[in-house]
C-alpha positions as CSV (number, residue, x, y, z in Angstrom):
1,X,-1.2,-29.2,25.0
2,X,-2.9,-25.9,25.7
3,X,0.9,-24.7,26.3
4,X,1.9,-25.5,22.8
5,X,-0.7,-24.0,21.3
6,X,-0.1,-20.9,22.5
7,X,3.5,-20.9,21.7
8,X,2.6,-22.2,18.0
9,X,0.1,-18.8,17.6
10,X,2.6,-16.8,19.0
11,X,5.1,-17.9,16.1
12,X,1.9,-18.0,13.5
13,X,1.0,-14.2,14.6
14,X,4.9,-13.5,14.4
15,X,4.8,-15.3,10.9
16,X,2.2,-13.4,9.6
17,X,3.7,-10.0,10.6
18,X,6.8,-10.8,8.7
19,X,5.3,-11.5,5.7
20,X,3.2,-8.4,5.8
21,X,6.6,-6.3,6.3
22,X,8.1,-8.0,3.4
23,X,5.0,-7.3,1.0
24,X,4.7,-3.4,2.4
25,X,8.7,-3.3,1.8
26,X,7.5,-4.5,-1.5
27,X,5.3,-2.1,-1.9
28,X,7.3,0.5,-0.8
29,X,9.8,0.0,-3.5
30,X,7.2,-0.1,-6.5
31,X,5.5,3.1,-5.3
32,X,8.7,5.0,-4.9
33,X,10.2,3.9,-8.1
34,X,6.6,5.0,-9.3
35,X,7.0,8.3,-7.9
36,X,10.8,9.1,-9.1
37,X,9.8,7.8,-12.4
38,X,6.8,10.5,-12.5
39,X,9.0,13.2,-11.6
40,X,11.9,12.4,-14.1
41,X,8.7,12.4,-16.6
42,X,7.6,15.9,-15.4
43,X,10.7,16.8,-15.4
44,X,10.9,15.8,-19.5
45,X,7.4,17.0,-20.4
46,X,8.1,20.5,-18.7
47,X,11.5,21.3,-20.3
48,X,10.2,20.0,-23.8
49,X,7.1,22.4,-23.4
50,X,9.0,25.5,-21.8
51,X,12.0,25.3,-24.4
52,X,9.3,25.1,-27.1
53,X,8.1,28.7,-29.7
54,X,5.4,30.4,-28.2
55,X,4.1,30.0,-24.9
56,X,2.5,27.2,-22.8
57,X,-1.2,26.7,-23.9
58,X,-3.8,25.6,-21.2
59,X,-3.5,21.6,-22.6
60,X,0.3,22.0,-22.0
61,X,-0.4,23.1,-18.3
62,X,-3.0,20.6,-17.5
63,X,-0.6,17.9,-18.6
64,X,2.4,18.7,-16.5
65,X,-0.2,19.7,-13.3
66,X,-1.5,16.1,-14.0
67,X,1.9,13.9,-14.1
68,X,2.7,16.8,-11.0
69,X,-0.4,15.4,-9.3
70,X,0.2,11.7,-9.8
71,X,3.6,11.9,-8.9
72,X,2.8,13.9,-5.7
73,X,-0.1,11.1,-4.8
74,X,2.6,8.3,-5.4
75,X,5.3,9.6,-3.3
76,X,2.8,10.3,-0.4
77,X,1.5,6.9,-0.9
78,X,5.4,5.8,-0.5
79,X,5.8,7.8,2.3
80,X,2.5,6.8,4.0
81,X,3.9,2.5,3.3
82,X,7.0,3.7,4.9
83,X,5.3,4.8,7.7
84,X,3.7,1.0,7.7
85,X,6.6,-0.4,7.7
86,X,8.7,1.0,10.3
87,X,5.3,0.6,12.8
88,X,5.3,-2.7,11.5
89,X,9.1,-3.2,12.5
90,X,8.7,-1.7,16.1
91,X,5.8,-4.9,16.1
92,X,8.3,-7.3,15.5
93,X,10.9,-6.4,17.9
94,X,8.0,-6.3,20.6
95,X,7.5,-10.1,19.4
96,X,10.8,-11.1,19.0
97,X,11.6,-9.7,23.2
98,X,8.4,-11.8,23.9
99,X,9.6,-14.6,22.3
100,X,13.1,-14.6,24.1
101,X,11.3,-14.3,27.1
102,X,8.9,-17.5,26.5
103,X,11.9,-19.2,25.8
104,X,13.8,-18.1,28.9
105,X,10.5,-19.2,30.6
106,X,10.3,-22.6,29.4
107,X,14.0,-23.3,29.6
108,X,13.7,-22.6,33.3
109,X,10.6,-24.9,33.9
110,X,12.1,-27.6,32.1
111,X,15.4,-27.3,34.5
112,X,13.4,-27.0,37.3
C-alpha cells in the first residue's frame, strides 16, 4: 500500500506541474500580446504627436514615456513567464525519466 502511494504522489506532483506550465503558457501569451499591443499603441500615439504643428509639449512626452514604460514592464514580465516556463519544462522531463524508470522498476519486480 505504502508502494502505491508513492507512485500515486509522484503522478499528483507530476499533475500539478503540468497544469502550472499550461497556466504560465497562458500567461505568457496574454502578457506578450499585452506588450506588442502597447508598442503598436506607442507606435500610433508617437507618429500622431510628431507629424503634428508645433512641437511636442511636456503632456505629449509624458504620455508616450508612459505607454513606453508599460509596454517595457509587460514584455519583461513575458520574458520573465518565459523564463518560468522553460524551468518549468526541464521539471517535467526530470519527472517524466523518473517515471519511466519506476516503471521499468516495477515491471521487473513483477517478472521476478
Amino acid at each position: 500500500m505504502e508502494y502505491n502511494a508513492s507512485i500515486d504522489a509522484v503522478y499528483d506532483a507530476v499533475e500539478r506541474i503540468e497544469q502550472q506550465r499550461k497556466r504560465l503558457a497562458r500567461n505568457l501569451m496574454a502578457l506578450s500580446i499585452s506588450a506588442l499591443l502597447g508598442l503598436v499603441v506607442n507606435t500610433f500615439v508617437f507618429m500622431i504627436f510628431s507629424h503634428q504643428k508645433g512641437s511636442l509639449n511636456n503632456m505629449t512626452i509624458a504620455l508616450i514615456m508612459l505607454i513606453f514604460l508599460v509596454c517595457m514592464v509587460l514584455s519583461g514580465l513575458a520574458i520573465r513567464k518565459f523564463i518560468l516556463l522553460k524551468k518549468f519544462e526541464q521539471r517535467l522531463n526530470h519527472f517524466g525519466e523518473l517515471e519511466e524508470t519506476i516503471c521499468d522498476e516495477v515491471l521487473k519486480h513483477h517478472l521476478d
